[in-house]
mmCIF entry with sequence, helices, sheets and N, C-alpha, C, O atoms, coordinates in Angstrom:
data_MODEL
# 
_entry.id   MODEL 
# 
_entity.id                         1 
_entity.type                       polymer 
_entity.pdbx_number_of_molecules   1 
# 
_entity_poly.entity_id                      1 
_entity_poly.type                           'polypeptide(L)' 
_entity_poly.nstd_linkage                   no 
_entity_poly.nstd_monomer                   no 
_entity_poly.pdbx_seq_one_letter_code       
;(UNK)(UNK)(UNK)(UNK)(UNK)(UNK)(UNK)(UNK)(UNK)(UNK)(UNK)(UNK)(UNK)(UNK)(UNK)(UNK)
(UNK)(UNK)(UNK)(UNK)(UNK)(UNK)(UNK)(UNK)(UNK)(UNK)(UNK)(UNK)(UNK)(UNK)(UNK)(UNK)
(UNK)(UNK)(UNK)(UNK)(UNK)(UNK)(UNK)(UNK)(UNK)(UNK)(UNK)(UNK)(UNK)(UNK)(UNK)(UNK)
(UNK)(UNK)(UNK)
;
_entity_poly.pdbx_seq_one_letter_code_can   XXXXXXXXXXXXXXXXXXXXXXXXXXXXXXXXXXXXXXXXXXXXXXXXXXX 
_entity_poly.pdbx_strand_id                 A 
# 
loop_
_entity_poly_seq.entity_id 
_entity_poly_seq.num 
_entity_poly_seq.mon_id 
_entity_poly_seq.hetero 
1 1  UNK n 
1 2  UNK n 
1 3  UNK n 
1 4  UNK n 
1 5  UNK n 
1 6  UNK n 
1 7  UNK n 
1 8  UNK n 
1 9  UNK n 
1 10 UNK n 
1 11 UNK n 
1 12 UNK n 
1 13 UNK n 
1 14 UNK n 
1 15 UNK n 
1 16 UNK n 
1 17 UNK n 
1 18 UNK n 
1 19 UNK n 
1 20 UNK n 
1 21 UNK n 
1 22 UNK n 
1 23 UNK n 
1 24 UNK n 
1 25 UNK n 
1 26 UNK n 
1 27 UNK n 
1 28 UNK n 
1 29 UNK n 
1 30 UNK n 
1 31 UNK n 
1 32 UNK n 
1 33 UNK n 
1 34 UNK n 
1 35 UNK n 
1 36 UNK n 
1 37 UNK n 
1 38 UNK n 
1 39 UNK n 
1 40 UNK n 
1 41 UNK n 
1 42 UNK n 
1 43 UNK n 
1 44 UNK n 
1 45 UNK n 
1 46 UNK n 
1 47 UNK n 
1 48 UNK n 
1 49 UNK n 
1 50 UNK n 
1 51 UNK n 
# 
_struct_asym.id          A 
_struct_asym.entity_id   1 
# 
loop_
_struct_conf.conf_type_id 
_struct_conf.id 
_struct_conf.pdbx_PDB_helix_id 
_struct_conf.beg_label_comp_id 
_struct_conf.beg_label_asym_id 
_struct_conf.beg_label_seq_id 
_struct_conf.pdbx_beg_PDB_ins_code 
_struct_conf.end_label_comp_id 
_struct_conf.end_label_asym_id 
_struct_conf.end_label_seq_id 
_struct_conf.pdbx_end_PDB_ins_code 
_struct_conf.beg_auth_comp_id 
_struct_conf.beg_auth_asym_id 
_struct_conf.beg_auth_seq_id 
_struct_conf.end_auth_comp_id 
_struct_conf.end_auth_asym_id 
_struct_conf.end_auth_seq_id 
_struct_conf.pdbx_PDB_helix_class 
_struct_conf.details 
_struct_conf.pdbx_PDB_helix_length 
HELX_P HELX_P1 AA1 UNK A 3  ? UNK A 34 ? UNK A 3  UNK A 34 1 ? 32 
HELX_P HELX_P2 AA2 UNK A 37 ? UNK A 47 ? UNK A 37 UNK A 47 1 ? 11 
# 
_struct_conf_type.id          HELX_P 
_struct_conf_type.criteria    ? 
_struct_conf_type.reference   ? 
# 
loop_
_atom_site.group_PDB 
_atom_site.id 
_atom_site.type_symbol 
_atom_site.label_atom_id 
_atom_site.label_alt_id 
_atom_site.label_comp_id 
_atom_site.label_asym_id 
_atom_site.label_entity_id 
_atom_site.label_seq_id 
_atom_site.pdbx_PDB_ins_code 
_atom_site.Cartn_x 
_atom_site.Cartn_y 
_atom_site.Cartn_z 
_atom_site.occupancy 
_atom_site.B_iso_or_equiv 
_atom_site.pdbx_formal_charge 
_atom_site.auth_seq_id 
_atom_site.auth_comp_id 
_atom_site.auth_asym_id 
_atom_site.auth_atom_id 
_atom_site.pdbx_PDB_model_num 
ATOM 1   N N  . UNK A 1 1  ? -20.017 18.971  4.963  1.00 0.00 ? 1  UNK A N  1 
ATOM 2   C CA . UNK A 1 1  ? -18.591 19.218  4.753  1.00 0.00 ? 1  UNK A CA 1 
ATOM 3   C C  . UNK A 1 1  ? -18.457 20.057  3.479  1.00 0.00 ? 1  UNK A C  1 
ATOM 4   O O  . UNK A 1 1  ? -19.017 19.660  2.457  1.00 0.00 ? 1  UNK A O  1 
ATOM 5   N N  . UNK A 1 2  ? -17.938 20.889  3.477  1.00 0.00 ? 2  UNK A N  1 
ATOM 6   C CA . UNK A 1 2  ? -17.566 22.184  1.810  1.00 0.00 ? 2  UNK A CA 1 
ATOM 7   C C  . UNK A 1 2  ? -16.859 21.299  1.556  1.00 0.00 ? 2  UNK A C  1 
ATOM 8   O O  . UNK A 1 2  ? -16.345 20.427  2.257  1.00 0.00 ? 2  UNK A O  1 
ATOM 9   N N  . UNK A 1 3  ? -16.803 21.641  -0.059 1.00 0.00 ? 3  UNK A N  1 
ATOM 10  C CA . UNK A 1 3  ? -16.319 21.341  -1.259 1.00 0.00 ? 3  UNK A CA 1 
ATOM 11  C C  . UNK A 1 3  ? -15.003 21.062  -0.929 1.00 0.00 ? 3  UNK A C  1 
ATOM 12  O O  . UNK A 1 3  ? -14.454 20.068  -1.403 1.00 0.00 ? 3  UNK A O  1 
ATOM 13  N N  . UNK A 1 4  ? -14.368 21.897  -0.092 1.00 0.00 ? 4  UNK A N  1 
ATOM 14  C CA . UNK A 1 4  ? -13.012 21.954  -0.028 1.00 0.00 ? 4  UNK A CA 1 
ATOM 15  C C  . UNK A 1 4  ? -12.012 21.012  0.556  1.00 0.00 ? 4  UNK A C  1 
ATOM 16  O O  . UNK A 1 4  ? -11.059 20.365  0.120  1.00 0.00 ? 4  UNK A O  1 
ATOM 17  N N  . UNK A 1 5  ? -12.767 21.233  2.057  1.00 0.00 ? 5  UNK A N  1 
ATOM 18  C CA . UNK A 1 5  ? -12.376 19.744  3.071  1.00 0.00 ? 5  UNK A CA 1 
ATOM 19  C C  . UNK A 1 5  ? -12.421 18.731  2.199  1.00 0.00 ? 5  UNK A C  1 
ATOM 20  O O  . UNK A 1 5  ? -11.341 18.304  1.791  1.00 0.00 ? 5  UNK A O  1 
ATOM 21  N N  . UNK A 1 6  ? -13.664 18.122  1.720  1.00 0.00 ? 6  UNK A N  1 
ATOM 22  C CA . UNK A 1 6  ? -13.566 17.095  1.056  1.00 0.00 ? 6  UNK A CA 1 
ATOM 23  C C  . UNK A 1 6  ? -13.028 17.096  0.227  1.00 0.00 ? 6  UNK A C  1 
ATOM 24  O O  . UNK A 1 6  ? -12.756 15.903  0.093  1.00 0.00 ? 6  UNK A O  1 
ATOM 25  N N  . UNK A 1 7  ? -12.462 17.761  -0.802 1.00 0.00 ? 7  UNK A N  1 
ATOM 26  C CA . UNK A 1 7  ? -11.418 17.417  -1.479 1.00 0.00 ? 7  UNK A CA 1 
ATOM 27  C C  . UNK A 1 7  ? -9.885  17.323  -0.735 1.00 0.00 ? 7  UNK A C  1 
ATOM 28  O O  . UNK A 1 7  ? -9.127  16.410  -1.062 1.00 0.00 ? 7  UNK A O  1 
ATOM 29  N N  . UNK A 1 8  ? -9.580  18.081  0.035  1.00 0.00 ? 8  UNK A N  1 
ATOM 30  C CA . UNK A 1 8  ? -8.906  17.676  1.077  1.00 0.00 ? 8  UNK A CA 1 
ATOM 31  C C  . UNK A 1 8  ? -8.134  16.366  1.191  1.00 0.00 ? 8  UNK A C  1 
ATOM 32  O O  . UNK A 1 8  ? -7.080  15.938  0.722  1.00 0.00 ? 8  UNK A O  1 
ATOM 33  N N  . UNK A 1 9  ? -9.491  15.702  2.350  1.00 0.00 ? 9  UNK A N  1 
ATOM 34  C CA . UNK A 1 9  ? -10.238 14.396  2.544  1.00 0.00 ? 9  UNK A CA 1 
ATOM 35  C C  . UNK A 1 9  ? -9.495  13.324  1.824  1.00 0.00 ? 9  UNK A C  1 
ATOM 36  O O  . UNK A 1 9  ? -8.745  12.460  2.279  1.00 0.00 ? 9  UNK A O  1 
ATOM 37  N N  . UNK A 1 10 ? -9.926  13.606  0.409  1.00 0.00 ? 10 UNK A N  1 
ATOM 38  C CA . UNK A 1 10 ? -9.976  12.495  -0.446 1.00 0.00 ? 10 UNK A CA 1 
ATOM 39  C C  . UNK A 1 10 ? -8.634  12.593  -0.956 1.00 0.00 ? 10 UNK A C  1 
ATOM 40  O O  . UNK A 1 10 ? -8.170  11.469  -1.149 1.00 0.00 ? 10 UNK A O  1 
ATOM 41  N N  . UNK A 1 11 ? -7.473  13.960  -1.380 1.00 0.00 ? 11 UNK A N  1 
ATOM 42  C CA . UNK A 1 11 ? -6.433  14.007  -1.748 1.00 0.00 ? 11 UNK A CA 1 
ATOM 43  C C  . UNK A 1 11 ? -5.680  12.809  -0.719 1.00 0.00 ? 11 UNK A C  1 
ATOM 44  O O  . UNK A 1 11 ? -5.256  11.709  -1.073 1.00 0.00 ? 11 UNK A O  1 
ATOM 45  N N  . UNK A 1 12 ? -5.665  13.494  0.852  1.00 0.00 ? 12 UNK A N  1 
ATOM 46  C CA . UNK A 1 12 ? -4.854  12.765  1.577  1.00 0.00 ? 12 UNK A CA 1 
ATOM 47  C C  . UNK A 1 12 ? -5.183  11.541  1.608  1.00 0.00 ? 12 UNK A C  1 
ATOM 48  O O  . UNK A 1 12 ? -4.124  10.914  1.605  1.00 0.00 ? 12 UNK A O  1 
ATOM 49  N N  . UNK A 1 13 ? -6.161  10.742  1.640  1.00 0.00 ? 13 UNK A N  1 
ATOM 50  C CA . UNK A 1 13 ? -6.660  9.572   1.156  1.00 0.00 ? 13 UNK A CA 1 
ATOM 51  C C  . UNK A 1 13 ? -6.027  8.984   0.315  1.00 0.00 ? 13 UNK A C  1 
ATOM 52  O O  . UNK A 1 13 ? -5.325  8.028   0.646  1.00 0.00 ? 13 UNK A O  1 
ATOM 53  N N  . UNK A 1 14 ? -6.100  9.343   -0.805 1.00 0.00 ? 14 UNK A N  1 
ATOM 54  C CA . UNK A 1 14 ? -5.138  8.824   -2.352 1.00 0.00 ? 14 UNK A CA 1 
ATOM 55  C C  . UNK A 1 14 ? -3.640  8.836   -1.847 1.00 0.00 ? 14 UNK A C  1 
ATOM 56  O O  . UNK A 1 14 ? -3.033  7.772   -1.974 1.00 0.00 ? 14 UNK A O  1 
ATOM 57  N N  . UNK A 1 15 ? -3.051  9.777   -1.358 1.00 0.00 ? 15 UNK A N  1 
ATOM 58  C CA . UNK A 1 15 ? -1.484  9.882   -0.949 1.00 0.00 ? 15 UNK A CA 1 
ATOM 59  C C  . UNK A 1 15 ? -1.328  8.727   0.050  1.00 0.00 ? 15 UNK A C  1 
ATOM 60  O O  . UNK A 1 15 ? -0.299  8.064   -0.081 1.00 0.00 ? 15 UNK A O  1 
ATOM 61  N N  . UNK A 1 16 ? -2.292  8.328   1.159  1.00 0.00 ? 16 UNK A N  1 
ATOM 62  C CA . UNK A 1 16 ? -1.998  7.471   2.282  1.00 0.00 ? 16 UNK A CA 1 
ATOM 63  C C  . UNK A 1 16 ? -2.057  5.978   1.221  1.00 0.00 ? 16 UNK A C  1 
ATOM 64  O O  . UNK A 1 16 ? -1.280  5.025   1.282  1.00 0.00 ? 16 UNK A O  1 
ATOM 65  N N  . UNK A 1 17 ? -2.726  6.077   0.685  1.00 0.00 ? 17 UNK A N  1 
ATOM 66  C CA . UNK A 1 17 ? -2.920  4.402   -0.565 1.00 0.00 ? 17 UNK A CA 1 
ATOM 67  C C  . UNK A 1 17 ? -2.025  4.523   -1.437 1.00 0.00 ? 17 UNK A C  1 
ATOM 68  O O  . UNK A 1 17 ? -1.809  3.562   -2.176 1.00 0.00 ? 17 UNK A O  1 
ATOM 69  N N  . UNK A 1 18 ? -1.426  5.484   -1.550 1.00 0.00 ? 18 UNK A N  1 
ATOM 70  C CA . UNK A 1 18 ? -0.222  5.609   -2.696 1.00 0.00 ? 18 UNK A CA 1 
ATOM 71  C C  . UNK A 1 18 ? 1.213   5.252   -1.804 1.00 0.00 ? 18 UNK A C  1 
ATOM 72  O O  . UNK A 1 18 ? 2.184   4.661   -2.277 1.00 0.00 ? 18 UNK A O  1 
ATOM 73  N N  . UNK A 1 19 ? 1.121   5.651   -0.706 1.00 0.00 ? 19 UNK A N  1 
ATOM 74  C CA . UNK A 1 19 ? 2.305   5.759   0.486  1.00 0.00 ? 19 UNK A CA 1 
ATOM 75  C C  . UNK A 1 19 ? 2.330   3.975   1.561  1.00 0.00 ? 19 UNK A C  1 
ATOM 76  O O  . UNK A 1 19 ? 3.199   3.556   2.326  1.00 0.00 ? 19 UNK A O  1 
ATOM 77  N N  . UNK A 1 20 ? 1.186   3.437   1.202  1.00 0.00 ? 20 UNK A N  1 
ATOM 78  C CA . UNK A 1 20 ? 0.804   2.264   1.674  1.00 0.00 ? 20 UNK A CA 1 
ATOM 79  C C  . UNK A 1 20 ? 1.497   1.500   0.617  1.00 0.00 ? 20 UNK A C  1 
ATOM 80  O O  . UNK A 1 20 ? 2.554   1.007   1.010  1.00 0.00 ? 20 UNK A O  1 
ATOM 81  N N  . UNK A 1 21 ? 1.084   1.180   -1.063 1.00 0.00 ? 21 UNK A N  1 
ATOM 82  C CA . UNK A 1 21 ? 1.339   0.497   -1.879 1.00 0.00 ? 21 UNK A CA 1 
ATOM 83  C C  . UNK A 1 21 ? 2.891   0.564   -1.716 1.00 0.00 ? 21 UNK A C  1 
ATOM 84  O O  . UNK A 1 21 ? 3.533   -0.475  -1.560 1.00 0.00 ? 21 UNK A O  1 
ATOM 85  N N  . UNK A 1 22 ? 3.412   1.629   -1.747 1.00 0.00 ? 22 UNK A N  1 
ATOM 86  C CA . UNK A 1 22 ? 5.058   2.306   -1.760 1.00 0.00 ? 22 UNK A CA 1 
ATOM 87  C C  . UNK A 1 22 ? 5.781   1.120   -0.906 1.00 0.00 ? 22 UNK A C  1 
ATOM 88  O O  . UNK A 1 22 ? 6.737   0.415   -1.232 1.00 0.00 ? 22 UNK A O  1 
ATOM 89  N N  . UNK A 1 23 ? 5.010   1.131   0.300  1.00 0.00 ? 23 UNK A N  1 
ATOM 90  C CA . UNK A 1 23 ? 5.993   0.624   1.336  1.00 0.00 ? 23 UNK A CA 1 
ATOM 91  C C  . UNK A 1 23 ? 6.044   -0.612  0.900  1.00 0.00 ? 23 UNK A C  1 
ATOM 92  O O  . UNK A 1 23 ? 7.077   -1.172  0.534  1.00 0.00 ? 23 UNK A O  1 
ATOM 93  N N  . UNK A 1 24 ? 4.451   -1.311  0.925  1.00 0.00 ? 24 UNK A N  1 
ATOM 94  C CA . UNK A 1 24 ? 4.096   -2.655  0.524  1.00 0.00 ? 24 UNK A CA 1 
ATOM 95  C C  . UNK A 1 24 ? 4.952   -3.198  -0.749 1.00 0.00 ? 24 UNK A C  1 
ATOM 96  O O  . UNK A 1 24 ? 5.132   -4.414  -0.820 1.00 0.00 ? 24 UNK A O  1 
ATOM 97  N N  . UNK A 1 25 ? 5.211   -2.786  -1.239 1.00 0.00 ? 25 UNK A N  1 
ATOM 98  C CA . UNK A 1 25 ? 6.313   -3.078  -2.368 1.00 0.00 ? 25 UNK A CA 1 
ATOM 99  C C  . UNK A 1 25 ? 7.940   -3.384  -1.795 1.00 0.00 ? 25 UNK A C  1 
ATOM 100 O O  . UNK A 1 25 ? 8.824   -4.176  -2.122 1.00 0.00 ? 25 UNK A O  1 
ATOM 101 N N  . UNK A 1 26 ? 7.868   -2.807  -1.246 1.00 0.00 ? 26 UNK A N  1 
ATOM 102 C CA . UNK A 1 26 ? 9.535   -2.569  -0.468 1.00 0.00 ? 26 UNK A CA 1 
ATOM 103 C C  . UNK A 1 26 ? 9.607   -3.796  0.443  1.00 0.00 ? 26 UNK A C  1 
ATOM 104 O O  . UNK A 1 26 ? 10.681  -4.313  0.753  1.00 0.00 ? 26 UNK A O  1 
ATOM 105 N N  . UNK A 1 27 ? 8.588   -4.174  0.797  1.00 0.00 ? 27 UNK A N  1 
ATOM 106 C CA . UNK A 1 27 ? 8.331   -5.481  2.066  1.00 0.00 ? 27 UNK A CA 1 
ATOM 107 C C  . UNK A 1 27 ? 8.360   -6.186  1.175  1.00 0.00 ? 27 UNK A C  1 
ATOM 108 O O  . UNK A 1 27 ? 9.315   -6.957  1.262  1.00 0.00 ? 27 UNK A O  1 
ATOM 109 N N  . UNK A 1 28 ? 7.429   -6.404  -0.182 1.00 0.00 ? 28 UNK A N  1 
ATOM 110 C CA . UNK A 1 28 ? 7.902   -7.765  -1.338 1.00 0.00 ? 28 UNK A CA 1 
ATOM 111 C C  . UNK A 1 28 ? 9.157   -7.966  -1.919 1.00 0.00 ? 28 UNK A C  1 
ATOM 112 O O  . UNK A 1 28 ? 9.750   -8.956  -2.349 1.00 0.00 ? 28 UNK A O  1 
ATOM 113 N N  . UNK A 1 29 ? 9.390   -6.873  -1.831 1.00 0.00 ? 29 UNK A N  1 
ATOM 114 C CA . UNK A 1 29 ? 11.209  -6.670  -2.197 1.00 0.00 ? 29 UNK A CA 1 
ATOM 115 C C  . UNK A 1 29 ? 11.953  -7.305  -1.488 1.00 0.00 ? 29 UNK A C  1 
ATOM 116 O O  . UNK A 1 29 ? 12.335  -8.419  -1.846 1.00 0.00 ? 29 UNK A O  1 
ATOM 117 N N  . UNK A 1 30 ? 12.414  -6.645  -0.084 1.00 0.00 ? 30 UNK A N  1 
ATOM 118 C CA . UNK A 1 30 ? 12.989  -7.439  1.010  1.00 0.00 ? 30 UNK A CA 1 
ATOM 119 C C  . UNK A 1 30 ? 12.704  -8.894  1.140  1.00 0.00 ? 30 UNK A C  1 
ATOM 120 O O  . UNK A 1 30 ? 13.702  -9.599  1.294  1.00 0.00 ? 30 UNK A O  1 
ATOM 121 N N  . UNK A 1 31 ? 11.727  -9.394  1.114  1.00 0.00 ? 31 UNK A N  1 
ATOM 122 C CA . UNK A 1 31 ? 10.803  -10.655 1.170  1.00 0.00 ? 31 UNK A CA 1 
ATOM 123 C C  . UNK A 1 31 ? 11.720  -11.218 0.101  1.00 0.00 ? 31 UNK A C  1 
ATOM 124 O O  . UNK A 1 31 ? 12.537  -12.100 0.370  1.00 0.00 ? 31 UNK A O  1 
ATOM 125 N N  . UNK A 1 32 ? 11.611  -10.813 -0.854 1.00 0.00 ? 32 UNK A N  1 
ATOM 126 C CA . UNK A 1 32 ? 12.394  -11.627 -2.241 1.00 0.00 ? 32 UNK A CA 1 
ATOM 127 C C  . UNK A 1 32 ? 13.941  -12.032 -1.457 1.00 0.00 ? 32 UNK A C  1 
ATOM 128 O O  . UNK A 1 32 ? 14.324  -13.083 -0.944 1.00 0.00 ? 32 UNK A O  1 
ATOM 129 N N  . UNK A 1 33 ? 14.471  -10.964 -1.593 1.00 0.00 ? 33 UNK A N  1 
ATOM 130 C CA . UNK A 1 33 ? 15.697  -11.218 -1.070 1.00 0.00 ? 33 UNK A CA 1 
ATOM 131 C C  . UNK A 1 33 ? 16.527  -11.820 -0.370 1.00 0.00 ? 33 UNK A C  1 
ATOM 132 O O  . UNK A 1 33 ? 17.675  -12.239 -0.518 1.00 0.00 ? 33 UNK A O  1 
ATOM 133 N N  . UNK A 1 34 ? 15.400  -11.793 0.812  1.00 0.00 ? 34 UNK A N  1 
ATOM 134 C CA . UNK A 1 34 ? 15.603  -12.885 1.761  1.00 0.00 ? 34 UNK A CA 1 
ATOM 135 C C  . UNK A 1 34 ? 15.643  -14.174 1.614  1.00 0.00 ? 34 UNK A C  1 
ATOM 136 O O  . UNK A 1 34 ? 16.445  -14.875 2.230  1.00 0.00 ? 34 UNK A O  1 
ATOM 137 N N  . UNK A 1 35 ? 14.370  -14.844 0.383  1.00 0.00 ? 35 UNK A N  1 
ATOM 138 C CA . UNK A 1 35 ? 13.973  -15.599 0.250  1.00 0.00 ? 35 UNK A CA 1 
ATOM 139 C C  . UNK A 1 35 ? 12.954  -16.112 0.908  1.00 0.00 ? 35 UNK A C  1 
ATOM 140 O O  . UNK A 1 35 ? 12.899  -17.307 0.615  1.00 0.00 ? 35 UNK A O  1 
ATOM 141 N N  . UNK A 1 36 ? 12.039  -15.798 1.718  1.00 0.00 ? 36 UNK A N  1 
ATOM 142 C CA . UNK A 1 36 ? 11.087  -15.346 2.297  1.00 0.00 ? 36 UNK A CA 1 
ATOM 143 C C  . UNK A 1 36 ? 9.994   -16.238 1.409  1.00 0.00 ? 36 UNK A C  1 
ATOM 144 O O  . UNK A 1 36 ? 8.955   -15.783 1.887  1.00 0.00 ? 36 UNK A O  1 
ATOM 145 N N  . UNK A 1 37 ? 9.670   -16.984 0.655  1.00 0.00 ? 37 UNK A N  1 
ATOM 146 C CA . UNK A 1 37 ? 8.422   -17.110 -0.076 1.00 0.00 ? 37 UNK A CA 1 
ATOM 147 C C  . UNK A 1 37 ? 7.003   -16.830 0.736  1.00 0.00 ? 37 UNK A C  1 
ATOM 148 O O  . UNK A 1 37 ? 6.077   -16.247 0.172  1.00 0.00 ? 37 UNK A O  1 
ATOM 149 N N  . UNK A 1 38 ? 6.910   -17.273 2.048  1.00 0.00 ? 38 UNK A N  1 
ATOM 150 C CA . UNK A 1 38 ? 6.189   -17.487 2.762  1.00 0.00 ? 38 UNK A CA 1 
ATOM 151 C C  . UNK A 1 38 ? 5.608   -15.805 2.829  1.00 0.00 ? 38 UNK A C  1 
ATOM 152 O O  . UNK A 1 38 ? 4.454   -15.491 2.538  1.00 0.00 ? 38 UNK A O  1 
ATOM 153 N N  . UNK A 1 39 ? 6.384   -15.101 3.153  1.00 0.00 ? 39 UNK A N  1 
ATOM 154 C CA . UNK A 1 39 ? 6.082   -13.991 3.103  1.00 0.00 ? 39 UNK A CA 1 
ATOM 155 C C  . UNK A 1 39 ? 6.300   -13.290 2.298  1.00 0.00 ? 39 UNK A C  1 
ATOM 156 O O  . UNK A 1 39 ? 6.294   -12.079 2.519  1.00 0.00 ? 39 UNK A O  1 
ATOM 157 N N  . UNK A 1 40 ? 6.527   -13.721 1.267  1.00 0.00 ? 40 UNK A N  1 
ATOM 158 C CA . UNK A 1 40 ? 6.220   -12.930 -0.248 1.00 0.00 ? 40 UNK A CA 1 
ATOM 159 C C  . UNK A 1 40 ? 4.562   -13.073 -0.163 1.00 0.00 ? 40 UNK A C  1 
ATOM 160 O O  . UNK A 1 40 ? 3.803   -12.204 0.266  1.00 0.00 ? 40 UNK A O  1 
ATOM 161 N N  . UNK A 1 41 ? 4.161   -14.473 -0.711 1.00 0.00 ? 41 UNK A N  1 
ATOM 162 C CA . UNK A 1 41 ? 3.124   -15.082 -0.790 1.00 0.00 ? 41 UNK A CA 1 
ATOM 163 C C  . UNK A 1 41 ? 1.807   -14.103 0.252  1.00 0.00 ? 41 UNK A C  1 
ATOM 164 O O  . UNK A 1 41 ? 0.636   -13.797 0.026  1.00 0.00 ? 41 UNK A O  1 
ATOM 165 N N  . UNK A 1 42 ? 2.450   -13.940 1.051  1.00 0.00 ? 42 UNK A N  1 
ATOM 166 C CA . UNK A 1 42 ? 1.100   -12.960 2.441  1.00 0.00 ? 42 UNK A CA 1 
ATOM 167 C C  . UNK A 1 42 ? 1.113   -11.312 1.832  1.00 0.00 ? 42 UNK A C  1 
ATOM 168 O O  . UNK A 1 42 ? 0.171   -10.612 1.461  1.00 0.00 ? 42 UNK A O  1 
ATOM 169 N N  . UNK A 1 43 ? 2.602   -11.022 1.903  1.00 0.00 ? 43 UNK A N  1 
ATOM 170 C CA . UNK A 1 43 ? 2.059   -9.496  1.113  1.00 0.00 ? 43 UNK A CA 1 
ATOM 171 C C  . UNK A 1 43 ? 1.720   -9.501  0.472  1.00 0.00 ? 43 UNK A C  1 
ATOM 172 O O  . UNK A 1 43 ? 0.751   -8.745  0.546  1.00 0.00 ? 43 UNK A O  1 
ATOM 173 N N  . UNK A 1 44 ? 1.865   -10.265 -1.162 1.00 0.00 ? 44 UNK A N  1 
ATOM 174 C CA . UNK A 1 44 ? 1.199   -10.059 -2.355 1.00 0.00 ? 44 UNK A CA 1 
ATOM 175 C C  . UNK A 1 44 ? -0.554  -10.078 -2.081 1.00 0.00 ? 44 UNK A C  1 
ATOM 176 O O  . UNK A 1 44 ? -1.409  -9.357  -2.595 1.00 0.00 ? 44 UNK A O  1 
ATOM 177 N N  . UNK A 1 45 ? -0.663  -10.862 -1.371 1.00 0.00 ? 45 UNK A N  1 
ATOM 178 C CA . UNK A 1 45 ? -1.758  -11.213 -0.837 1.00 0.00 ? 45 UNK A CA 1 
ATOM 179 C C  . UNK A 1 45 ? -2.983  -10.006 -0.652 1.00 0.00 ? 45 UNK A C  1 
ATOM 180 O O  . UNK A 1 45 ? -4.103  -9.728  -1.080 1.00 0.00 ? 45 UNK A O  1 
ATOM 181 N N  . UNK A 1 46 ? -1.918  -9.493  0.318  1.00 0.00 ? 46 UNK A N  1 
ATOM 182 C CA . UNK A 1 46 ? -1.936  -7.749  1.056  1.00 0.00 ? 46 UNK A CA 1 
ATOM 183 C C  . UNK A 1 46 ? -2.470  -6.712  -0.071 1.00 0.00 ? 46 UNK A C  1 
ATOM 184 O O  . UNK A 1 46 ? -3.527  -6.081  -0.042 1.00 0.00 ? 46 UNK A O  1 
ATOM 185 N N  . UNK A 1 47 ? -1.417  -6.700  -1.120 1.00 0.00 ? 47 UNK A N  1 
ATOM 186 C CA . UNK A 1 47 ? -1.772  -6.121  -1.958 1.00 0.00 ? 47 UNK A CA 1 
ATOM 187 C C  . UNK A 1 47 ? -2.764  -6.180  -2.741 1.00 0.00 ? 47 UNK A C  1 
ATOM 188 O O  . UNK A 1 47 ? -3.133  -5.127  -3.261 1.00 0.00 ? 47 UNK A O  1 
ATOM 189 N N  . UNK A 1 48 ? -3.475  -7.435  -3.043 1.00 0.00 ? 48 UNK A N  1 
ATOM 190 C CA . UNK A 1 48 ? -4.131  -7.610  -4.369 1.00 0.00 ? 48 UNK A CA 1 
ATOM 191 C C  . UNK A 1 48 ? -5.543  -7.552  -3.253 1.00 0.00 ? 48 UNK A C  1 
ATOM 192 O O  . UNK A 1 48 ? -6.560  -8.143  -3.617 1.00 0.00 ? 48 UNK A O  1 
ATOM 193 N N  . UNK A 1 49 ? -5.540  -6.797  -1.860 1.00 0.00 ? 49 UNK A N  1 
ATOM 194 C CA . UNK A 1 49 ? -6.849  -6.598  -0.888 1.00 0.00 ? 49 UNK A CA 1 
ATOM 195 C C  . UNK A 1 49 ? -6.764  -5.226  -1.097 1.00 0.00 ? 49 UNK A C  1 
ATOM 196 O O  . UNK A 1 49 ? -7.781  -4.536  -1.046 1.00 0.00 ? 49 UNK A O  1 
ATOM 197 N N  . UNK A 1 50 ? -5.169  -4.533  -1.430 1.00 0.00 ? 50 UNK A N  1 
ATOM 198 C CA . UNK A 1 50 ? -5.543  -3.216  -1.119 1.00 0.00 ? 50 UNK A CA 1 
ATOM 199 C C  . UNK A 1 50 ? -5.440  -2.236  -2.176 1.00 0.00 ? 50 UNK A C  1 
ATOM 200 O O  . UNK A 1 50 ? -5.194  -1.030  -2.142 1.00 0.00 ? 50 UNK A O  1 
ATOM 201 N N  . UNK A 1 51 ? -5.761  -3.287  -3.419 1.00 0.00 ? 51 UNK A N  1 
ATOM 202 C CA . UNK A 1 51 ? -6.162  -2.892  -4.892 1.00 0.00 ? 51 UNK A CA 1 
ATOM 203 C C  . UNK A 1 51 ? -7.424  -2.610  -5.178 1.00 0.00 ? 51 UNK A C  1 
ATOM 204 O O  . UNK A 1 51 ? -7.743  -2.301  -6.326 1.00 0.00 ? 51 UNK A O  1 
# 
């Protein structure tokens, strides 16, 4: 693979984990709101796997 693709590669990579965390935040949010603990408790969860 050139230099290039793979940097590519790895940009869109970082944006999809940056665009993942984004959402995943917004679901702990909602979760709060709701009052949700149960599913606070599973995303955080989520997150601290996709740290």
């Amino acid at each position: 693979m050139n230099k290039l693709t793979l940097e590519s590669v790895k940009q869109a990579a970082a944006i999809h984990r940056a665009n993942l965390q984004k959402r995943l935040e917004h679901r702990i949010e909602m979760a709060r709101q709701k009052g949700d603990e149960n599913l606070v408790r599973i995303l955080e969860a989520e997150a601290q796997y996709l740290k």
